[in-house]
C-alpha positions in Angstrom: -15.3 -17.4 -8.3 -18.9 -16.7 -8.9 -20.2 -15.9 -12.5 -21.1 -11.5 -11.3 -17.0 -11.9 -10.4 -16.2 -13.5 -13.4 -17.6 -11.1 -14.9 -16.3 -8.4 -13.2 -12.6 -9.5 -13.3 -12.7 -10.2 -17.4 -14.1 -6.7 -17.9 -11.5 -5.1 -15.3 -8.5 -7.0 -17.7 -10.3 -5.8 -21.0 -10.2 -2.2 -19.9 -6.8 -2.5 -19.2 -5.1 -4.0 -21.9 -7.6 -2.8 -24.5 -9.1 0.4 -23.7 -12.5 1.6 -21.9 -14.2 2.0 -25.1 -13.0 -1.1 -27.2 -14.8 -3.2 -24.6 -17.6 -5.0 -25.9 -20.3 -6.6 -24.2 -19.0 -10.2 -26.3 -15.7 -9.7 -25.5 -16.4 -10.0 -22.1 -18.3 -13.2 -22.0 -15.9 -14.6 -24.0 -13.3 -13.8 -21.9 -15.6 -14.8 -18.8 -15.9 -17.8 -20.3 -19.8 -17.4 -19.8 -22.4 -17.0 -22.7 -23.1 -12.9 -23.5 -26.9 -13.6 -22.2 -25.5 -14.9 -18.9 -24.0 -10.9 -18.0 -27.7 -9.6 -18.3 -28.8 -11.6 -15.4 -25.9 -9.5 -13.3 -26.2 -6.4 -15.3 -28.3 -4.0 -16.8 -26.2 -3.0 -19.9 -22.8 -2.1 -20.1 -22.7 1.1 -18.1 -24.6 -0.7 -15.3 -21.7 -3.2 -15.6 -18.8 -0.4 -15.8 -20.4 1.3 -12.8 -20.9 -1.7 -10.4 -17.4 -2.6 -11.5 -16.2 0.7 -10.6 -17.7 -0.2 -6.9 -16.2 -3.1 -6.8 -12.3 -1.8 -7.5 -13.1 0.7 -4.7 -14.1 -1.9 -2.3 -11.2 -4.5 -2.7 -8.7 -1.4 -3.1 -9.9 0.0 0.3 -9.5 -3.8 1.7 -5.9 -4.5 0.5 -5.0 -0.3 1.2 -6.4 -0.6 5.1 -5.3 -4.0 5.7 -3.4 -3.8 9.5 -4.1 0.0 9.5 -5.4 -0.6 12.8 -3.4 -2.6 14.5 -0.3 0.2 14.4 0.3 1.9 17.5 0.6 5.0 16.3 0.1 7.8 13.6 3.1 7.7 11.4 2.8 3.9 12.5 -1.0 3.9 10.3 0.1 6.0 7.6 3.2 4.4 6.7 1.0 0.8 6.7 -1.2 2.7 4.4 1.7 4.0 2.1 3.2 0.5 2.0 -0.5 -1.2 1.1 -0.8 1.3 -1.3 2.5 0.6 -3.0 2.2 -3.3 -2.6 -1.4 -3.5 -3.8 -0.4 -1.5 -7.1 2.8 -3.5 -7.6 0.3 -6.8 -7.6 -2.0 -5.1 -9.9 -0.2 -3.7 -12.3 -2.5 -4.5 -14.8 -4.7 -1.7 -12.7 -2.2 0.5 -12.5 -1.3 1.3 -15.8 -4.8 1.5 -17.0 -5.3 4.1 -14.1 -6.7 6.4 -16.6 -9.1 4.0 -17.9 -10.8 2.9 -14.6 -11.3 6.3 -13.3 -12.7 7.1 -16.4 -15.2 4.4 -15.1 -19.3 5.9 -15.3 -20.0 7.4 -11.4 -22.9 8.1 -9.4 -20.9 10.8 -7.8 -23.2 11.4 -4.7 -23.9 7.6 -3.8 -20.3 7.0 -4.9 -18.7 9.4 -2.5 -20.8 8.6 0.4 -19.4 4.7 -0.8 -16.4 5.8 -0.7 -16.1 7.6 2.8 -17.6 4.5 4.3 -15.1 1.6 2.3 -12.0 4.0 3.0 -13.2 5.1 6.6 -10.2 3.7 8.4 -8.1 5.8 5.9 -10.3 8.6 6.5 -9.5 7.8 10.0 -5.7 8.7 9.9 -6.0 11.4 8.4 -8.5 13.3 10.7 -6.8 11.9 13.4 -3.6 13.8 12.2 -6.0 16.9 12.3 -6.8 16.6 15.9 -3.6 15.5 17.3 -2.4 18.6 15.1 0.4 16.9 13.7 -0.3 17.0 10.0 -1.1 20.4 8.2 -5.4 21.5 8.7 -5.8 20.6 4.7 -8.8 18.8 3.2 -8.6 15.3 3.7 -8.4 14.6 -0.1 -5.6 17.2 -0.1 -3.6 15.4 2.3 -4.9 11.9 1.4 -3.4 12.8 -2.4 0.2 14.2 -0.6 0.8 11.8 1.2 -0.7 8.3 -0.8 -0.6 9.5 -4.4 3.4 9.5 -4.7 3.1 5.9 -4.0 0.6 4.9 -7.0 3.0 7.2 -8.6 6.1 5.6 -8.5 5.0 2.0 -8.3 3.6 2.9 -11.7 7.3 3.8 -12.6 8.3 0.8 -11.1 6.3 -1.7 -13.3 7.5 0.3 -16.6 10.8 0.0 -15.2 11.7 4.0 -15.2 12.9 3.5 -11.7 13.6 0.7 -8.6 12.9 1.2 -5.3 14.9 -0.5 -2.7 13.7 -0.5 0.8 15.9 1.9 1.5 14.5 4.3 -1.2 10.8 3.2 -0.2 11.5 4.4 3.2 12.9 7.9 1.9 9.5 8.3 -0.3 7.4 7.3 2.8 9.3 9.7 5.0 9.1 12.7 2.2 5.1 12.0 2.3 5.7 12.4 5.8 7.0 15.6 5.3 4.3 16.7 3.3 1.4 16.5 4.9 2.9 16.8 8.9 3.3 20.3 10.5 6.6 21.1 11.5 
């Protein structure tokens, strides 16, 4: 791992397990294991650190969410490979998902981040405006529909790690199909 994701990663396990604003700039190069002069050569100061580590979360959550997404024959084929990334990304990171809050609490550039985020999610995008034309799911926003049909999954893989609920496959499959629902026209 290179020192600018060394960085990254100890300031992405600070937030979550103390808090966005107990984070100090020597906590994390302690926890880095790098000397606190050695994060100013990556970043500016520690909002130019939160921001470009908000970037990064997008970036490897768009890889691990639209992992495969293209290689399924067809629509409910793509979305239920994105449900199930979703699901199995959070499970592995639970550390990011219950300090949800916390990261999108993260400083944005809201214009440039947007137009980041269209282009890292575009196969996601993809689905989802494909449902559109084909006229199968409901003519919704895509961040209306995205949120119908992939936020129950962050949702209850969140319950899953606190141990409120377990999901058999069997159960997974009934969430995925109730997304389904959701967003599809009937």
């Amino acid at each position: 791992m290179d020192k600018r994701t060394q960085i990254l990663a100890a300031t992405e396990q600070l937030i979550a397990t103390r808090g966005l604003d107990k984070v100090s700039m020597q906590q994390v190069a302690t926890q880095a294991q790098v000397a606190a002069g050695t994060i100013y050569r990556y970043f500016n100061d520690k909002e130019d650190l939160l921001r470009q580590l908000s970037v990064h979360l997008m970036m490897q959550c768009a890889t691990h969410i639209q992992q495969g997404v293209k290689d399924e024959p067809t629509l409910k084929d793509q979305f239920e490979r994105l449900w199930r990334n979703t699901w199995t990304m959070m499970l592995q990171r639970d550390h990011l998902l219950l300090s949800r809050d916390q990261f999108d609490a993260l400083p944005r550039d809201d214009q440039s981040q947007t137009q980041q985020e269209r282009e890292a999610f575009s196969d996601l995008y993809q689905v989802f405006q494909s449902g559109k034309q084909q006229r199968r799911f409901k003519p919704l926003e895509d961040e209306i529909l995205i949120t119908l049909g992939l936020e129950p999954a962050f949702c209850l893989a969140r319950k899953q790690v606190r141990g409120v609920i377990t999901l058999d496959s069997y159960a997974i499959a009934d969430a995925i199909h109730a997304c389904w629902d959701a967003i599809s026209l009937h």
